[in-house]
Biopython code that builds the backbone (N, CA, C, O; Angstrom):
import numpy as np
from Bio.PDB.StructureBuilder import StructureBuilder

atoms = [
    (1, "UNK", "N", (-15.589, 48.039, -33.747)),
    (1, "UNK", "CA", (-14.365, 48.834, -33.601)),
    (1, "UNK", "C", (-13.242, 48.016, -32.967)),
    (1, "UNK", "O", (-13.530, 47.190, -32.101)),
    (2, "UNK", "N", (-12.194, 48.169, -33.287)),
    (2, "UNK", "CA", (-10.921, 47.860, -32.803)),
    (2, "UNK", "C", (-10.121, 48.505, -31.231)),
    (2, "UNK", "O", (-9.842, 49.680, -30.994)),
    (3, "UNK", "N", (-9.984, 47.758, -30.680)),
    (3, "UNK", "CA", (-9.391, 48.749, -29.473)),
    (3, "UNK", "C", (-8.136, 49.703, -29.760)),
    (3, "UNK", "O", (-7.939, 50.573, -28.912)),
    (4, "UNK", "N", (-7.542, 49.662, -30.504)),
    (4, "UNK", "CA", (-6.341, 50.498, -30.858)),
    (4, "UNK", "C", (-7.083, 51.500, -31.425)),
    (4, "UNK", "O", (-6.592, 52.591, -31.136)),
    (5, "UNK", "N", (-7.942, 51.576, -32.027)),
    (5, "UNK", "CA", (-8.454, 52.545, -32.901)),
    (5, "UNK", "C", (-8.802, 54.237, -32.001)),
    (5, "UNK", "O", (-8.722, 55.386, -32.435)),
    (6, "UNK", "N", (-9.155, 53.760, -30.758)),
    (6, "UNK", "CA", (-9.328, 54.987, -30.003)),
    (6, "UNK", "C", (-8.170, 55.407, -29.092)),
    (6, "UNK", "O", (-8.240, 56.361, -28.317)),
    (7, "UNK", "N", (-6.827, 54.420, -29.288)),
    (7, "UNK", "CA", (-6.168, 54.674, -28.350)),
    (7, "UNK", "C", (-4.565, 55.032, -29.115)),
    (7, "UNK", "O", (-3.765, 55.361, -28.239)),
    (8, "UNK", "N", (-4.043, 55.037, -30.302)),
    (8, "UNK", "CA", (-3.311, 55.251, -31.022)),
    (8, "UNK", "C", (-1.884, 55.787, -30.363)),
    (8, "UNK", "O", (-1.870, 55.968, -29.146)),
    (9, "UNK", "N", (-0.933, 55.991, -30.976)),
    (9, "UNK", "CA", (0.179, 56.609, -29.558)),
    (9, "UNK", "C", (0.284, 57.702, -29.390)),
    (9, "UNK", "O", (0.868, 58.199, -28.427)),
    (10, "UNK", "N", (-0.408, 58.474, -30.537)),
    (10, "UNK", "CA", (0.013, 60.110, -30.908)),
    (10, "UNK", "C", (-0.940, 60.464, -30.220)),
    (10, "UNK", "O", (-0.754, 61.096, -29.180)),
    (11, "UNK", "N", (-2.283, 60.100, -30.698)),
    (11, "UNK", "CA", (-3.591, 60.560, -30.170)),
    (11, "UNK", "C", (-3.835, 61.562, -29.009)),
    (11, "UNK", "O", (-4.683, 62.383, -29.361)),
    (12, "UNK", "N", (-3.349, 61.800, -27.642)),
    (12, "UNK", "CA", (-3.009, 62.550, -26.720)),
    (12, "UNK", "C", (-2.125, 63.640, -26.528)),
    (12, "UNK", "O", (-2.043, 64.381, -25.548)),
    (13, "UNK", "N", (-1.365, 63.651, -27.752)),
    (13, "UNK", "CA", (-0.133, 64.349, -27.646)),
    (13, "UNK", "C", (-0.608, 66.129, -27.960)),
    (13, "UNK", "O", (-1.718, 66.654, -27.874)),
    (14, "UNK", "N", (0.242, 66.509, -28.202)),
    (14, "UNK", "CA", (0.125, 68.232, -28.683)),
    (14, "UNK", "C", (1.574, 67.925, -28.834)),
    (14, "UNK", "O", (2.364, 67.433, -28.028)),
    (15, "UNK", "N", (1.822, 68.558, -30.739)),
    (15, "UNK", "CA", (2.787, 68.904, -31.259)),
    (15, "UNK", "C", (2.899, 69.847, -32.354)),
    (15, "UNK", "O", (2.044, 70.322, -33.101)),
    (16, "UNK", "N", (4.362, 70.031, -32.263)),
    (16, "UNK", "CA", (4.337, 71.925, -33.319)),
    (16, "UNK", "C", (5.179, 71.327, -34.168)),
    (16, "UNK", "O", (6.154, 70.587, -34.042)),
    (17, "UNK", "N", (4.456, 71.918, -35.270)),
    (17, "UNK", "CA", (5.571, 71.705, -36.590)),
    (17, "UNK", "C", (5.431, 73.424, -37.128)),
    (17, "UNK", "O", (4.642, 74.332, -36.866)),
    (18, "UNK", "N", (6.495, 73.308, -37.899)),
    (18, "UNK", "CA", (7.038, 74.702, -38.627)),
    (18, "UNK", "C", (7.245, 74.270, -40.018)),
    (18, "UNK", "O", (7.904, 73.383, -40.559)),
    (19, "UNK", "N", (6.153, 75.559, -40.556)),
    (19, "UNK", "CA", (6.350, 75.154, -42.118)),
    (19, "UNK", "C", (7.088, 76.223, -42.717)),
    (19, "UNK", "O", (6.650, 77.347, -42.472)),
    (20, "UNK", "N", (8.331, 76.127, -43.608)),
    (20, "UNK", "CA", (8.673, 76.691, -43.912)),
    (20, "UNK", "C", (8.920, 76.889, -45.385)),
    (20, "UNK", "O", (9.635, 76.111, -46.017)),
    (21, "UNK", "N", (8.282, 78.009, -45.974)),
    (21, "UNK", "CA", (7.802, 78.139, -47.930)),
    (21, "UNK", "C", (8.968, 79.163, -48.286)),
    (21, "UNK", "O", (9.387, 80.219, -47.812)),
    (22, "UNK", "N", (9.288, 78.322, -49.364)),
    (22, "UNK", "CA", (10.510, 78.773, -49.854)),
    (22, "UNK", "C", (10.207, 79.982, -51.166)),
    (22, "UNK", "O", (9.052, 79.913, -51.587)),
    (23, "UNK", "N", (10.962, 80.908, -51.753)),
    (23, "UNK", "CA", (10.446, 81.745, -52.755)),
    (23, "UNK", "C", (9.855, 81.148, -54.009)),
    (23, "UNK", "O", (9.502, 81.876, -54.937)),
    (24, "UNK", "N", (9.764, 80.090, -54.043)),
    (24, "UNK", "CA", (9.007, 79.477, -55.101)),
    (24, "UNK", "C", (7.739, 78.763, -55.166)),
    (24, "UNK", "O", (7.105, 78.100, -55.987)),
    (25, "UNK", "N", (7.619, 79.204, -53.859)),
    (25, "UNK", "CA", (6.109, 78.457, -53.360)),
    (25, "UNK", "C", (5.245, 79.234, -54.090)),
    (25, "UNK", "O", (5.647, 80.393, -54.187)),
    (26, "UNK", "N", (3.757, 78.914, -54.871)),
    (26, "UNK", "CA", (3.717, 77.877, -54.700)),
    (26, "UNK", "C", (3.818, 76.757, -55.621)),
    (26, "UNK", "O", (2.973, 75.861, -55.629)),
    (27, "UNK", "N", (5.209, 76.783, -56.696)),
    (27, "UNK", "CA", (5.318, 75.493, -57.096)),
    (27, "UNK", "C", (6.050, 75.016, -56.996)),
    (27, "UNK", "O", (6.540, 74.338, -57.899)),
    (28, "UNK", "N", (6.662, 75.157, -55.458)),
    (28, "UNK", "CA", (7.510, 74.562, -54.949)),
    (28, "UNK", "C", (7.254, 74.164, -53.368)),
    (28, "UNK", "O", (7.422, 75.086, -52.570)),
    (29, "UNK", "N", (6.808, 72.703, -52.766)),
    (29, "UNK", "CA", (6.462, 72.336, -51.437)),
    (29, "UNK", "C", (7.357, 73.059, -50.684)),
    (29, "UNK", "O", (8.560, 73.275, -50.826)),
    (30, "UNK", "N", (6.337, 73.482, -49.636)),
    (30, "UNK", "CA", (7.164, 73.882, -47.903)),
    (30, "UNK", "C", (7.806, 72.904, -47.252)),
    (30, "UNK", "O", (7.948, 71.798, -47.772)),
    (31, "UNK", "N", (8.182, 73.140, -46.266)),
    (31, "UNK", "CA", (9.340, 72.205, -45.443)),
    (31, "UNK", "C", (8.678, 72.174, -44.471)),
    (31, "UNK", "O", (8.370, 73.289, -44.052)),
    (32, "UNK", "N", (8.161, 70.983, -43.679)),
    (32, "UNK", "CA", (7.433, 70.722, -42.833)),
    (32, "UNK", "C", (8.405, 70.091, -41.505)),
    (32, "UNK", "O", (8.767, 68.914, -41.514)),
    (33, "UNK", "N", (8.777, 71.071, -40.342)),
    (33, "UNK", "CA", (9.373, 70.363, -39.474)),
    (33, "UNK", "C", (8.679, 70.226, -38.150)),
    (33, "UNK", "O", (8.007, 71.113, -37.624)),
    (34, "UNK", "N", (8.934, 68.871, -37.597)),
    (34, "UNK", "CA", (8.034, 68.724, -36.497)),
    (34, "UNK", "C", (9.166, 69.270, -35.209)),
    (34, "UNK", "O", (10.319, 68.855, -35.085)),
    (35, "UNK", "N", (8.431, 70.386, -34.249)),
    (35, "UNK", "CA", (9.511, 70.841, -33.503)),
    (35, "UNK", "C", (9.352, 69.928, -32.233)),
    (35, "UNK", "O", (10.420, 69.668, -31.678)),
    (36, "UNK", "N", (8.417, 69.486, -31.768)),
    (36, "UNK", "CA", (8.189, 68.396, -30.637)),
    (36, "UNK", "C", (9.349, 67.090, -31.001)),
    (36, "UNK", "O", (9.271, 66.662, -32.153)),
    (37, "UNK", "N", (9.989, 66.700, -30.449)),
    (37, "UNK", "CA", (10.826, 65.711, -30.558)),
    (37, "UNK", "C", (9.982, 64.275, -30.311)),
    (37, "UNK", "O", (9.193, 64.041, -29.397)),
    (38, "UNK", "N", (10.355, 63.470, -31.307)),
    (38, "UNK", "CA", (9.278, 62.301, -31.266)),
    (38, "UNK", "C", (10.454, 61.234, -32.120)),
    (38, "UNK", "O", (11.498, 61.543, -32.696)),
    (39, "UNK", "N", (9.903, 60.098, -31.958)),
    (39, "UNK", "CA", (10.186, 58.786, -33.005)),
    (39, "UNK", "C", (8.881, 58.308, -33.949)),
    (39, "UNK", "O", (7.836, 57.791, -33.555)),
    (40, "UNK", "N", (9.253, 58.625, -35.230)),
    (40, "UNK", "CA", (7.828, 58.336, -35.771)),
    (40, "UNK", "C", (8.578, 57.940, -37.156)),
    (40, "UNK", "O", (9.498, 58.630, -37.596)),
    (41, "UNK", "N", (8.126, 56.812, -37.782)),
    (41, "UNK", "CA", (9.102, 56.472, -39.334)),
    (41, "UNK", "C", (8.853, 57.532, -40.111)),
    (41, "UNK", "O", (9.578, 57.681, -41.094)),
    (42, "UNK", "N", (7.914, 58.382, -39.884)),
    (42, "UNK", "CA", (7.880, 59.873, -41.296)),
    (42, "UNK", "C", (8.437, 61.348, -40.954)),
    (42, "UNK", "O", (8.297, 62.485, -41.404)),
    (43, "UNK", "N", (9.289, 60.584, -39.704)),
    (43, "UNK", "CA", (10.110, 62.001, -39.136)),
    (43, "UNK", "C", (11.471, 61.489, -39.101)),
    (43, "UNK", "O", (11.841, 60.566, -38.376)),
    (44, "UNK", "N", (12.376, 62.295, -40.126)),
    (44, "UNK", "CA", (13.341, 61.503, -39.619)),
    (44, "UNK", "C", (14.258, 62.214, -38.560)),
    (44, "UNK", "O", (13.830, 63.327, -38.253)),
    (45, "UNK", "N", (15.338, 61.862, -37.974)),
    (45, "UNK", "CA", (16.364, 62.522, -36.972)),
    (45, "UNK", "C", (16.520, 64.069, -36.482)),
    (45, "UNK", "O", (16.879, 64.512, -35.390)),
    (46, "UNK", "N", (16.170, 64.652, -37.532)),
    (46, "UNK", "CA", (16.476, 66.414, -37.812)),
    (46, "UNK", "C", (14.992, 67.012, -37.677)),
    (46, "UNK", "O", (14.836, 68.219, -37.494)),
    (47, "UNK", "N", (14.042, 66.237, -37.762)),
    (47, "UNK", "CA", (12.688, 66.444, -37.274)),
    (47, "UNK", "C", (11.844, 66.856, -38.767)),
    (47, "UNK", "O", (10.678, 67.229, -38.635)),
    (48, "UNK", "N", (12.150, 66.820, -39.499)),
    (48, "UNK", "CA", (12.012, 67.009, -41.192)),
    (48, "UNK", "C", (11.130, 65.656, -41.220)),
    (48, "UNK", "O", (11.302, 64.500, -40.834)),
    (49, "UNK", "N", (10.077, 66.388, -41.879)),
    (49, "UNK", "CA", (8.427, 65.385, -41.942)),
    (49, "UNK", "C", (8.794, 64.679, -43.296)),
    (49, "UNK", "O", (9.215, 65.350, -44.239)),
    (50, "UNK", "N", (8.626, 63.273, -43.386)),
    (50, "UNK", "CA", (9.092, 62.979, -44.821)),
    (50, "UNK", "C", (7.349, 62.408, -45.283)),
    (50, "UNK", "O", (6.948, 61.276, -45.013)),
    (51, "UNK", "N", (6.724, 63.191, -45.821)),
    (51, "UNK", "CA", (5.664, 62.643, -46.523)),
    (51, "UNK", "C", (5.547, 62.742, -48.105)),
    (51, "UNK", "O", (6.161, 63.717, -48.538)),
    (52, "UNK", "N", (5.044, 62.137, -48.877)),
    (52, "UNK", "CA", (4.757, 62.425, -50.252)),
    (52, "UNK", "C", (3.989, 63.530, -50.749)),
    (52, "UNK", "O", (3.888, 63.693, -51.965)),
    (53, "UNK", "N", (3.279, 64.532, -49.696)),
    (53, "UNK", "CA", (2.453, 65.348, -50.006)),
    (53, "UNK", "C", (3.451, 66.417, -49.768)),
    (53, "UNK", "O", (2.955, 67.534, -49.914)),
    (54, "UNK", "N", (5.060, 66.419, -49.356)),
    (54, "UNK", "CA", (5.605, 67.780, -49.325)),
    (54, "UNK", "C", (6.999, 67.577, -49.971)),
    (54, "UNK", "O", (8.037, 68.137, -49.618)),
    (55, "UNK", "N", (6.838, 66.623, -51.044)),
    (55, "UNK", "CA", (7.908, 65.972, -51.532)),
    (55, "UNK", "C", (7.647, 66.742, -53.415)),
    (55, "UNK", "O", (6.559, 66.860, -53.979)),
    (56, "UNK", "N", (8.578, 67.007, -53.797)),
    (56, "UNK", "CA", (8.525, 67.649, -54.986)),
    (56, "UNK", "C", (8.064, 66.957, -56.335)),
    (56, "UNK", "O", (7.911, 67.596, -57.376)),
    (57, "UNK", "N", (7.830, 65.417, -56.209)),
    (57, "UNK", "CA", (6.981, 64.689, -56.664)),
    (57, "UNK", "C", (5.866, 64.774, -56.675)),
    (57, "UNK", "O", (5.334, 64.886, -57.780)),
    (58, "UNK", "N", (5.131, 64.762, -55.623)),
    (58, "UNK", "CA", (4.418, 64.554, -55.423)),
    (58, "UNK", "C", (3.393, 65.900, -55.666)),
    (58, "UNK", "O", (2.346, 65.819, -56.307)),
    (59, "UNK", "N", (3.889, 67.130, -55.041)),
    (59, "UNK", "CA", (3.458, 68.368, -54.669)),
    (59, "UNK", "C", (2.999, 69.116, -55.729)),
    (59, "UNK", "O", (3.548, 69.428, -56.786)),
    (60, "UNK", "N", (1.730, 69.395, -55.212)),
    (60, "UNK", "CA", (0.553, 70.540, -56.431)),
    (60, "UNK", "C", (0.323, 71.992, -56.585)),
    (60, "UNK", "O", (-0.381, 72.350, -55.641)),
    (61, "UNK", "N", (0.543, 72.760, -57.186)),
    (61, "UNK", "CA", (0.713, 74.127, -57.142)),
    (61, "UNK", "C", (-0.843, 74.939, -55.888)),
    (61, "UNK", "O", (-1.094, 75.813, -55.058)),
    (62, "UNK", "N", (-1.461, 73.672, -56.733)),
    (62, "UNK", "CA", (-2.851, 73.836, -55.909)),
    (62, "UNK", "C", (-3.030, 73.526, -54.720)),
    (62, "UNK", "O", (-3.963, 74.097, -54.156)),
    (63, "UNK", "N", (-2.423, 72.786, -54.133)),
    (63, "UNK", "CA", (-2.526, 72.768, -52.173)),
    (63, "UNK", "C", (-2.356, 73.563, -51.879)),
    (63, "UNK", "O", (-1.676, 74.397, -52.477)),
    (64, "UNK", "N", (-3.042, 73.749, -50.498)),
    (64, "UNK", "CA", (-2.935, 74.859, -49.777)),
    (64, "UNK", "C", (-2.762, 74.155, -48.520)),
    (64, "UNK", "O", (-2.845, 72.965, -48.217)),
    (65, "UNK", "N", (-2.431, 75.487, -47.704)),
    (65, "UNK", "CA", (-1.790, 75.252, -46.178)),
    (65, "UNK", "C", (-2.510, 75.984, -45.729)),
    (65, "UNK", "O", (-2.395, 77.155, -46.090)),
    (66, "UNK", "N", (-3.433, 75.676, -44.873)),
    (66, "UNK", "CA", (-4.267, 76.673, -43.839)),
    (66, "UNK", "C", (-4.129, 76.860, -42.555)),
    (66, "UNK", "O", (-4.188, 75.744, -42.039)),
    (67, "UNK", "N", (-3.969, 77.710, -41.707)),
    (67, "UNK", "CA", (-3.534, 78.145, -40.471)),
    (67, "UNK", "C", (-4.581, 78.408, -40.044)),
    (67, "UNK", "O", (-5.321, 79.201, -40.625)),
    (68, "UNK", "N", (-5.058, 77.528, -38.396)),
    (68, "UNK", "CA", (-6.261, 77.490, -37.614)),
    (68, "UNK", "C", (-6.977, 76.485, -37.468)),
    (68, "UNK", "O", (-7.994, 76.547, -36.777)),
]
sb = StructureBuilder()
sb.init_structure("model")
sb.init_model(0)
sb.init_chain("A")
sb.init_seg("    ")
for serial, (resi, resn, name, xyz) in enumerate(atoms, 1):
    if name == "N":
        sb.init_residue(resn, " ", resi, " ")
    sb.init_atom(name, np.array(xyz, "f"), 0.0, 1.0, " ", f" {name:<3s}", serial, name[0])
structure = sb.get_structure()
């Protein structure tokens, strides 16, 4: 094992994101915002999660979002 591997920067944290599904969900991705204020390259400024899995490219009628 790597020493970074157990020690990562996020790893400790607790953070809230808000998903928000628009009337076309679901073939249309939710809006994933992280409400914890952070610097992370897949968050940009406005706290809007930029990943490929909630990007309209990318996004499958078939994902699901589970709560819990």
């Amino acid at each position: 094992p790597f020493p970074w591997q157990n020690n990562p920067p996020y790893n400790a944290g607790a953070f809230c994101f808000e998903l928000s599904f628009s009337p076309h969900h679901p073939l249309s991705p939710p809006r994933a915002t992280l409400c914890t204020p952070i610097l992370h390259p897949a968050v940009d400024p406005e706290g809007r999660v930029c990943q490929p899995l909630t990007s309209p490219e990318h996004w499958a009628p078939s994902t699901r979002a589970v709560h819990g």
